[in-house]
Every structure is written in structure tokens, then in C-alpha cells.
C-alpha positions in Angstrom: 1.2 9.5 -30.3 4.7 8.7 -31.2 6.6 5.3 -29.2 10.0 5.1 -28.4 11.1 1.4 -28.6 14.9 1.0 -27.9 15.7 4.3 -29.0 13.8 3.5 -32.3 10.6 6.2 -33.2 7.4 4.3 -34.4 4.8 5.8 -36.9 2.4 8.6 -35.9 -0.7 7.3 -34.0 -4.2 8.8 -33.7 -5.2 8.4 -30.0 -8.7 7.4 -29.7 -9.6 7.0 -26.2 -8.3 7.2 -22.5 -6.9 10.3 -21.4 -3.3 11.6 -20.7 -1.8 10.6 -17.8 -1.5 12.4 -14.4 -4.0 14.8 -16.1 -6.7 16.6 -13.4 -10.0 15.1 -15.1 -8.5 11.9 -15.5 -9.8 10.2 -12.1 -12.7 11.9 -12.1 -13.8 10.4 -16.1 -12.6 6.9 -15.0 -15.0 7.1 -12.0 -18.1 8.0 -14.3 -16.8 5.6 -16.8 -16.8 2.6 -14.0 -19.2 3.6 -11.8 -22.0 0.8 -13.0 -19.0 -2.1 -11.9 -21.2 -4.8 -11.4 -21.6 -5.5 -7.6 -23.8 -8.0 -4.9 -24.6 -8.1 -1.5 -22.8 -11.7 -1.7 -19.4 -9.9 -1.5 -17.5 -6.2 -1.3 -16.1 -4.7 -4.4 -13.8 -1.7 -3.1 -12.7 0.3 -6.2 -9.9 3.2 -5.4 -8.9 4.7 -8.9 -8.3 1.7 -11.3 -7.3 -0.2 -8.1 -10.1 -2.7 -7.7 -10.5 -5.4 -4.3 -13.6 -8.2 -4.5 -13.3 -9.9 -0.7 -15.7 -13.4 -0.6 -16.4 -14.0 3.5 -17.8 -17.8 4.5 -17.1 -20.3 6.7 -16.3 -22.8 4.0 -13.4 -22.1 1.7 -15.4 -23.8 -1.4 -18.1 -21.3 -1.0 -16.0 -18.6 -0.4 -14.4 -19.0 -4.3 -17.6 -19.9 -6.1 -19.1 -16.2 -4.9 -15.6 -14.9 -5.7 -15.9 -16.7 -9.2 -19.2 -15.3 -10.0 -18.3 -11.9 -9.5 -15.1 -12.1 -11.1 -17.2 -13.5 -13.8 -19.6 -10.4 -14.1 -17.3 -8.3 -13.9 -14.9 -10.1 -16.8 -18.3 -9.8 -18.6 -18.6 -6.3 -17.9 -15.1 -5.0 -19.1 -15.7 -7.0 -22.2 -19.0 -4.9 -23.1 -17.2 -1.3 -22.1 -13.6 -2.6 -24.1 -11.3 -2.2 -20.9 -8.4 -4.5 -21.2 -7.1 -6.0 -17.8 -4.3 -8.4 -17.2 -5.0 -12.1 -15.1 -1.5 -12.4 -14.3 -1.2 -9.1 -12.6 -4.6 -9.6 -10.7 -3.6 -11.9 -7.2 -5.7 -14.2 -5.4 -5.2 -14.1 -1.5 -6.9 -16.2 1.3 -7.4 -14.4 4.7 -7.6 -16.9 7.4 -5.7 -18.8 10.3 -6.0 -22.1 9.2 -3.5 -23.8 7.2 -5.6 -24.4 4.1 -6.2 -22.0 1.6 -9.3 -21.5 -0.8 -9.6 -23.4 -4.0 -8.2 -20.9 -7.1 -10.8 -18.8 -8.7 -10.6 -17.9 -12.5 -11.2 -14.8 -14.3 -11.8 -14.8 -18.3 -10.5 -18.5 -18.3 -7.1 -17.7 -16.9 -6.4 -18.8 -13.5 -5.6 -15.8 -11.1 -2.3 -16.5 -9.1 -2.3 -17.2 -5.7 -0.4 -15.1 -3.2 0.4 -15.2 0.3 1.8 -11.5 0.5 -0.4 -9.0 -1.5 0.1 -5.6 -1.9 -3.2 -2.9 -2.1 -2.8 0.4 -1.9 0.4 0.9 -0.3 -0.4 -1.6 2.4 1.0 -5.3 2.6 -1.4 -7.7 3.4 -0.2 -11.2 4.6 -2.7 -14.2 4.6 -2.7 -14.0 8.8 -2.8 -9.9 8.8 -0.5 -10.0 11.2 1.2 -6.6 9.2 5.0 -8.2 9.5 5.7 -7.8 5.8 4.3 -4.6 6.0 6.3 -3.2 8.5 9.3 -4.6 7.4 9.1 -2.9 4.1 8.3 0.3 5.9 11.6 -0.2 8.1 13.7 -0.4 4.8 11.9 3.1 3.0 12.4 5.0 6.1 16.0 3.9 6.3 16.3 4.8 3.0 14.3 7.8 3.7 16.9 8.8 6.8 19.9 8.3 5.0 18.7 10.2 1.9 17.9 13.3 4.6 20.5 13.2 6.9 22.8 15.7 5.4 20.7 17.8 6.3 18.8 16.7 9.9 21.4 15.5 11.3 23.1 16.9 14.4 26.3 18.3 12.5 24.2 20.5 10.6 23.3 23.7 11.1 19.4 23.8 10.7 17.6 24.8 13.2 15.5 22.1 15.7 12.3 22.9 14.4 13.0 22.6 11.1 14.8 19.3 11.4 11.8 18.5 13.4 9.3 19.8 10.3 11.5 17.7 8.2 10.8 14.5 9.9 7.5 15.2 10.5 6.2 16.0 6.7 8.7 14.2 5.1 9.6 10.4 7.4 7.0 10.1 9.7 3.9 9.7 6.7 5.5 6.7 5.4 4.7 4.8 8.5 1.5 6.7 9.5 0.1 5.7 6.5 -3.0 3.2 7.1 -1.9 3.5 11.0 -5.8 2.6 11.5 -5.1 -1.0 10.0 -1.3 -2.3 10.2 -1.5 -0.4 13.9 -3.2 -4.1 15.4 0.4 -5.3 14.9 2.1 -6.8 17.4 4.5 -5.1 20.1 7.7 -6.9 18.2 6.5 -5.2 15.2 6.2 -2.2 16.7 9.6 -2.1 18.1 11.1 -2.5 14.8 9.8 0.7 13.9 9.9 2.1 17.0 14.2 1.7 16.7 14.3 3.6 13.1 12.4 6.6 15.5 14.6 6.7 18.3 17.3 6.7 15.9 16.3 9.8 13.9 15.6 11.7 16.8 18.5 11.6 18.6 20.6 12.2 15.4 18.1 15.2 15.3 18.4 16.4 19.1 21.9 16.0 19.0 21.8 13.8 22.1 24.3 12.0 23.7 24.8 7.9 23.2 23.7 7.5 27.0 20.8 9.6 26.8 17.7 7.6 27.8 15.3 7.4 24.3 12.3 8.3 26.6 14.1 11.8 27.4 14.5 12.2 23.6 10.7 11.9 23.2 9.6 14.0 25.9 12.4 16.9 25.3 11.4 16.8 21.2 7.3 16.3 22.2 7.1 13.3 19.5 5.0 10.9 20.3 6.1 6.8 20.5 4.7 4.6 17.5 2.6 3.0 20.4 1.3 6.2 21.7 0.3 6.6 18.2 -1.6 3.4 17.6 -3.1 3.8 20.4 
């Protein structure tokens, strides 16, 4: 393995371990490798790739930590005896809850995890109430950016065909907000309509429609569904 450092080439390496990245076997060896991660019935461990979530549940906050504590402390233990390295600061500590309070901090290896109010797992924005208004905000902005990038060629002034702009949409901007639909979909209406303005947007620039036409019409003509017909 060969760095490049500021466009300065360092020695020759032997690579010892880990495999290369994006490679087919790659998430398939990590899972065997980490599939004894310490876990308890105190608490959930969820594991996705090398994405890892430990979620403490009690009715007092004190409690809550101390069972977070002790698994972060197995598992600290545990990446010790298998040599996997893991950054602290990039790790975030969030409290779920509608009280004003938060829990205590909880360590791992001696270093303080930060706490967050905003956390970000798996392509979904969690905020401390779950009320998913982060999350949807950052959705609004990529599928404006998503729109803008694509509307050379879904818009109405050109020449692709309706079902193509349609297919467009459909494989291309509507995933990005259908993505963990099941969860952030609990949202409130507000939220809802923030999204729901990007849509009406991209379809009529699709349709072609007229300013006046009724967004409604636009649905029903095109056969999309609303972002509440799709939560629901």
C-alpha cells in the first residue's frame, strides 16, 4: 500500500489485515468477524455493517447511563481483545425523551462520548423529541438539490416523454424521502407539507401544467400518490 500525503508518495507498506474497500466479501467477513459483539437483555445493541446503536430504556435517567456504561464497557473490552480501533469522539451520546433533562454522560475507554441533540444513524436524523423536523428538513434541501440537478431533463421544456420523466422521478427523487418512510412517517402534518411542496413542484414542472392548475389535479392526472397517502 502506497499513501499519498499532499501530493508526497510514502514508502511501500505490507497490508496485514482488513480487506479492500467496497470489495463483495468485505461485509460479509466483518459480520463473522463481529458477530460475538458482546450483548444483554438490559439493553439493544443494533449492528448494521460497522454502524453500531446500544439504546438503554428506564424510567430514571441515572439508571439508564449506568446499563449504557456497562455495555459500552464490554464492548470497549471486547474491541481491545479482537485489535479493532474505534474513535470516542466520533461515537455520540443522545437522550430520547420529552422532558427537559437529559441523562448523565456515559464514557467509553475513559473518554467521555459527546452529547448530541441531533444524531444521525443510517441515513435517518434523530432529534432528542423524534419529532423527525431535522430530518425532513435535510431531505427538503437533497431533493432540491436532487430537482435542480434533473431538471434539464424532466422538466416541461424538454422533450422526454411523460413516462420517462415520470420513471425519472420515481427511481431517482422520490427514494430519498421514502427512505425509512416507516419511522420519520409519525411526523407531523407541518412536516409533511414541507415535503409535500418540493412534490407538487416537480410534478407540475413534469406535467407541464399550468400555474392555476389545482395540485390535486396534478396528482390524480400523473397517478402519484401524496406524501400523506404514502405514510399512511
Amino acid at each position: 500500500m502506497i499513501l499519498l500525503i499532499l501530493d508526497e508518495l510514502s514508502n511501500i507498506y505490507n497490508i496485514k489485515a482488513s480487506v479492500p474497500q467496497g470489495s463483495v466479501l468485505g461485509s460479509i467477513l466483518y459480520s463473522i468477524y463481529t458477530a460475538d459483539l458482546p450483548s444483554t437483555s438490559e439493553l439493544e445493541t443494533a449492528t448494521y455493517a460497522d454502524d453500531t446503536a446500544c439504546l438503554a430504556s428506564d424510567i430514571c435517567p441515572d439508571r439508564a447511563s449506568q446499563k449504557l456504561k456497562i455495555q459500552l464497557d464490554k464492548i470497549d473490552q471486547w474491541l481491545t481483545k479482537w485489535r479493532i480501533k474505534y474513535s470516542a469522539s466520533k461515537s455520540k451520546h443522545i437522550t430520547f425523551t420529552l422532558r427537559k433533562n437529559s441523562c448523565p454522560p456515559v464514557t467509553m475507554g475513559g473518554k467521555e462520548l459527546p452529547s448530541e441533540k441531533i444524531v444521525k444513524y443510517l441515513g435517518l436524523h434523530l432529534d432528542r423529541r423524534l419529532t423527525w423536523a431535522h430530518h425532513v428538513k435535510n431531505k427538503r434541501k437533497e431533493l432540491n438539490f436532487q430537482y435542480h440537478s434533473w431538471n434539464w431533463l424532466i422538466g416541461h421544456r424538454y422533450p422526454l416523454s411523460l413516462n420517462n420523466k415520470l420513471l425519472v422521478y420515481k427511481c431517482i427523487i422520490k427514494p430519498i424521502w421514502t427512505y425509512g418512510i416507516e419511522l420519520w412517517g409519525s411526523t407531523s402534518n407541518s412536516n409533511l407539507k414541507i415535503l409535500q411542496r418540493l412534490q407538487n413542484i416537480v410534478l407540475k414542472a413534469i406535467s407541464g401544467a399550468a400555474w392555476f392548475t389545482r395540485n390535486e389535479e396534478i396528482h390524480k392526472y400523473l397517478e402519484i400518490p401524496t406524501i400523506k397517502e404514502e405514510v399512511n
